[in-house]
C-alpha positions in Angstrom: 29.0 -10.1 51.2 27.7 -6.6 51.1 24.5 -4.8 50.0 23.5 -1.6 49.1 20.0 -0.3 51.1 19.5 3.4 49.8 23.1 4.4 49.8 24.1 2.2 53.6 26.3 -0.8 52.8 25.4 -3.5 54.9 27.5 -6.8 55.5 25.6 -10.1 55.1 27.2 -13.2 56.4 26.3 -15.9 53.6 25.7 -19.3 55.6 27.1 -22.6 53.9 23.5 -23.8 53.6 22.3 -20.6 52.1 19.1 -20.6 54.6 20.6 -19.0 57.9 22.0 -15.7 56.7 22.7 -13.2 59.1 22.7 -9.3 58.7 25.1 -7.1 60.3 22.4 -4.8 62.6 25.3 -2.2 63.3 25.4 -1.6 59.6 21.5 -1.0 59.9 21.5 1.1 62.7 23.8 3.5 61.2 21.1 4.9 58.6 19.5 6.1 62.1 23.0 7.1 63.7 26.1 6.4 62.0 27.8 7.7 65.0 27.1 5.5 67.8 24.8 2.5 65.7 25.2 0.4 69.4 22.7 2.9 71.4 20.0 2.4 68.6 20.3 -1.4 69.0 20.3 -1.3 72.5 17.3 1.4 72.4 15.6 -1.3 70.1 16.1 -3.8 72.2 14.8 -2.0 75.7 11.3 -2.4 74.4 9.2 -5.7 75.7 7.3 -5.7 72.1 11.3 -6.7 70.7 12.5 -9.0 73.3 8.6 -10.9 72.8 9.1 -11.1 69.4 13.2 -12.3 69.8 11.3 -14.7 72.5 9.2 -16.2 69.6 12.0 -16.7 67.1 14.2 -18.8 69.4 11.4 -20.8 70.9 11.0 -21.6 67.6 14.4 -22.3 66.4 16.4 -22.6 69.5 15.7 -25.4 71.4 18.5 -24.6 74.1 16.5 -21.1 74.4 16.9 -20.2 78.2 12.9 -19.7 78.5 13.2 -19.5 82.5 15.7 -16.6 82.2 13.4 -14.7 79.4 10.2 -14.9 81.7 12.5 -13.5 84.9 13.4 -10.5 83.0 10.2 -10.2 81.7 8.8 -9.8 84.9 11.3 -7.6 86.3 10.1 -4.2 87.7 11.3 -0.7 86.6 12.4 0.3 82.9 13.7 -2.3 80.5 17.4 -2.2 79.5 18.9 -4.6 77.1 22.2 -4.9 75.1 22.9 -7.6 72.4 25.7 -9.1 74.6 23.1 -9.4 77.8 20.8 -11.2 75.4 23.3 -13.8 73.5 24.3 -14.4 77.3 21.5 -14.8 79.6 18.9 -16.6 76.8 21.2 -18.6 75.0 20.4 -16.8 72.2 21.3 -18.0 68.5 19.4 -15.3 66.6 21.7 -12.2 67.2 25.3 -12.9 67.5 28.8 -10.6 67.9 31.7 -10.7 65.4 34.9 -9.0 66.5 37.7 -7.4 64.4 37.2 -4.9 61.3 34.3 -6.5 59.7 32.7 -6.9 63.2 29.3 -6.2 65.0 26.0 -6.8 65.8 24.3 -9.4 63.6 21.1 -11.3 63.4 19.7 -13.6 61.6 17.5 -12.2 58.3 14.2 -12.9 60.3 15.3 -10.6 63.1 17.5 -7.9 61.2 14.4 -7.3 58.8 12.2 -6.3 62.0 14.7 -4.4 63.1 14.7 -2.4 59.9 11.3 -2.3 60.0 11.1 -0.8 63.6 14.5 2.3 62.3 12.1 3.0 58.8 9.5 1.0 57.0 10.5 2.6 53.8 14.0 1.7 55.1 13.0 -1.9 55.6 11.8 -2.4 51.6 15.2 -1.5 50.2 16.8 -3.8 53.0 14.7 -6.3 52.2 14.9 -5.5 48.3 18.7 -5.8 48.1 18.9 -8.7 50.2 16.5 -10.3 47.8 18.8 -9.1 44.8 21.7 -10.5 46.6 20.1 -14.2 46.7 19.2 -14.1 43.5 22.2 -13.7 42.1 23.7 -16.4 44.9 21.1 -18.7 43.2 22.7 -17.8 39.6 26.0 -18.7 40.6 25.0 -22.1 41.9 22.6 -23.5 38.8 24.0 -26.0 36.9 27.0 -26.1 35.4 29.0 -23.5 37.5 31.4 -25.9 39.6 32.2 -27.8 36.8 32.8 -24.4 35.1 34.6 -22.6 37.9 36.4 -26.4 37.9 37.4 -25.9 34.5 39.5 -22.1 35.1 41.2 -24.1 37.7 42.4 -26.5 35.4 43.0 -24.5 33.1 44.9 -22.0 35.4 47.5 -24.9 35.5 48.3 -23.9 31.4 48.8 -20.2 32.4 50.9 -21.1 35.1 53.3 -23.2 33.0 53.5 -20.1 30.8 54.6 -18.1 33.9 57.1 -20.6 35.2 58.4 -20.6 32.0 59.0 -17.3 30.3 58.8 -14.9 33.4 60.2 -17.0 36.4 64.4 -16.8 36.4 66.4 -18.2 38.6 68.0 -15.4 40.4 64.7 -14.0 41.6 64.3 -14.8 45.0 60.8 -17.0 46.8 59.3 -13.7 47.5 59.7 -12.2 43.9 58.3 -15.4 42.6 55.4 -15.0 44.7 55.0 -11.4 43.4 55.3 -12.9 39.5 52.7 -15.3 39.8 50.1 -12.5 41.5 50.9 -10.0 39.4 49.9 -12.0 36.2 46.7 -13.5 38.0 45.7 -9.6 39.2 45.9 -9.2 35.2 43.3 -11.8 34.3 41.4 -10.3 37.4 41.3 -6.3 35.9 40.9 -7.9 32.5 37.5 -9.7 33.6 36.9 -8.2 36.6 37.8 -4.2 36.6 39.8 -5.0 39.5 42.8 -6.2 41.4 42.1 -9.7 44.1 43.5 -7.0 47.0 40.9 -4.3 45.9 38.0 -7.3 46.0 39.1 -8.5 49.3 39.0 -4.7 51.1 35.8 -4.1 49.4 34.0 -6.9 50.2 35.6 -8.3 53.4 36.3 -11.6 52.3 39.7 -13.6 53.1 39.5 -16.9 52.3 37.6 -16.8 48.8 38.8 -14.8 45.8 36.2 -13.0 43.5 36.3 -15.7 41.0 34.4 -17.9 43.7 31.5 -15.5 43.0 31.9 -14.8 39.9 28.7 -15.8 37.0 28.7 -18.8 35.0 29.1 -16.2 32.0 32.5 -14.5 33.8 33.8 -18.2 34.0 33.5 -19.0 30.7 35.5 -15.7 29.6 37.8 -16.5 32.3 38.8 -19.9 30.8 39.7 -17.8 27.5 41.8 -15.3 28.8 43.8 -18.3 30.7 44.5 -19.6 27.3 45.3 -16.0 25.9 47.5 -14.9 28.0 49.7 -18.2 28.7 50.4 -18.0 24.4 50.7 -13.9 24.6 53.3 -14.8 27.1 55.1 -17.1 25.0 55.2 -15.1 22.7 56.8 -11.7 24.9 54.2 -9.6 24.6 54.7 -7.2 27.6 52.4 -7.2 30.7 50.7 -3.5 29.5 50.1 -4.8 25.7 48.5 -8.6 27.4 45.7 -6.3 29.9 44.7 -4.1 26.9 44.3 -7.3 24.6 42.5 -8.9 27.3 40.3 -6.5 28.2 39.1 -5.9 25.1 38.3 -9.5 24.2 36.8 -9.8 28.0 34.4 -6.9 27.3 33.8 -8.6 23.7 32.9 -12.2 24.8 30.7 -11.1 28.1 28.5 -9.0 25.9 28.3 -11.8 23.3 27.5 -14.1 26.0 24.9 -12.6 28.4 23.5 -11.0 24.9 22.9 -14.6 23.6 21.1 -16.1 27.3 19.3 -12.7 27.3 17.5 -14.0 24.2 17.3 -17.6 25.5 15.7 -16.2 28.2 13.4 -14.3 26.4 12.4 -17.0 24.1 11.8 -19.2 27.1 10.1 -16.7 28.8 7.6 -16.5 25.2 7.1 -20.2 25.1 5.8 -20.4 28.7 3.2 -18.4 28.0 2.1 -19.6 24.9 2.0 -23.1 27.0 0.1 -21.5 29.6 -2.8 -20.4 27.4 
């Protein structure tokens, strides 16, 4: 995933346990210096006050944490240099890690990567720390109750808009390849409909490769998402064209979200009201 921190996107890798996130440092070190972000790490990491505090968190978390090896380059004479492989290598380290490849880096775990913001710009640090906050939240969202068994249901589902496909669109001298093409095109329709965008355009924007954006999408978005399923498998029954189903779509997408986020908006708020008139 990706936040926004005062105008520098940084990559966050979401753990399966949503407790050990860690945040890409090279992406941070580029508000300093976008063109060489490694020398500001390894600056950052030259200093005893940072490799005593990266000390503390793996003594804390890393019981394999190569103490014997910290205290001999902590007592080493002459001027401190550190890079992040050095570290991951002679400490065993867990909290700072290397990704190779396009979406690769530095990274750390949130602990670290927020002191490291801290030490490029406090005032850097709070939007860091603001979006990353932001980008929970909504991670929270998308897991409250009801979302699998919603995101469940479009797959389900899916299988009816399929059929349609198979049906109507898919003839027999089209070859594997244009099959494969048919059946994308008409799911990348649902995806503009709902989504303002295509599942090639999600995956460059955001990095990922083995989810689609329907895996993050809100409990709302699935909802709509189950409708437009439905839509489009009887707009293709009935030949409507591919440019007369997205504008249909669309507009009944942009209807029901409003309708729906509209409606827990109010929930909310009542909610909200009835709390505090409990609380007093």
């Amino acid at each position: 995933m990706k936040i926004n921190a005062n105008g520098t996107e940084i990559s966050v890798l979401i753990s399966a346990e949503n407790q050990n996130d860690f945040i890409s440092l090279t992406d941070i070190a580029k508000y300093k210096n976008p063109d060489d972000p490694r020398i500001v790490i390894s600056n950052w990491m030259s200093s005893y006050s940072t490799i005593d505090f990266l000390a503390t968190w793996e003594t804390l978390y890393n019981p394999d944490f190569n103490r014997m090896e910290f205290q001999t380059v902590r007592s080493e004479p002459g001027r401190l240099v550190m890079t992040p492989k050095q570290w991951i290598e002679r400490m065993n380290a867990i909290g700072i890690t290397s990704q190779a490849g396009r979406y690769g880096g530095t990274y750390a775990h949130s602990d670290i990567a927020f002191e490291f913001a801290s030490w490029i710009s406090p005032e850097f640090k709070l939007f860091v720390i603001k979006e990353y906050q932001r980008l929970k939240l909504d991670e929270a969202k998308r897991l409250e109750i009801g979302w699998d068994t919603k995101r469940e249901l479009s797959k389900i589902n899916y299988r009816i808009h399929t059929d349609a496909i198979k049906e109507f669109l898919i003839t027999p001298e089209l070859t594997p390849q244009e099959k494969g093409f048919q059946y994308a095109s008409e799911a990348d329709i649902l995806n503009i409909a709902l989504f303002g965008k295509t599942a090639k355009q999600f995956r460059e924007e955001t990095g990922q490769k083995r989810k689609n954006m329907r895996d993050f999408a809100s409990v709302e978005q699935l909802i709509v998402l189950v409708n437009l399923e439905s839509m489009n498998a009887d707009m293709i029954r009935e030949g409507f064209s591919a440019p007369e189903r997205l504008e249909k779509l669309r507009s009944v997408a942009y209807y029901q979200l409003r309708s729906l986020e509209n409606n827990n908006a109010a929930a909310r708020l009542k909610q909200n009201i009835q709390n505090q008139i409990e609380q007093k």
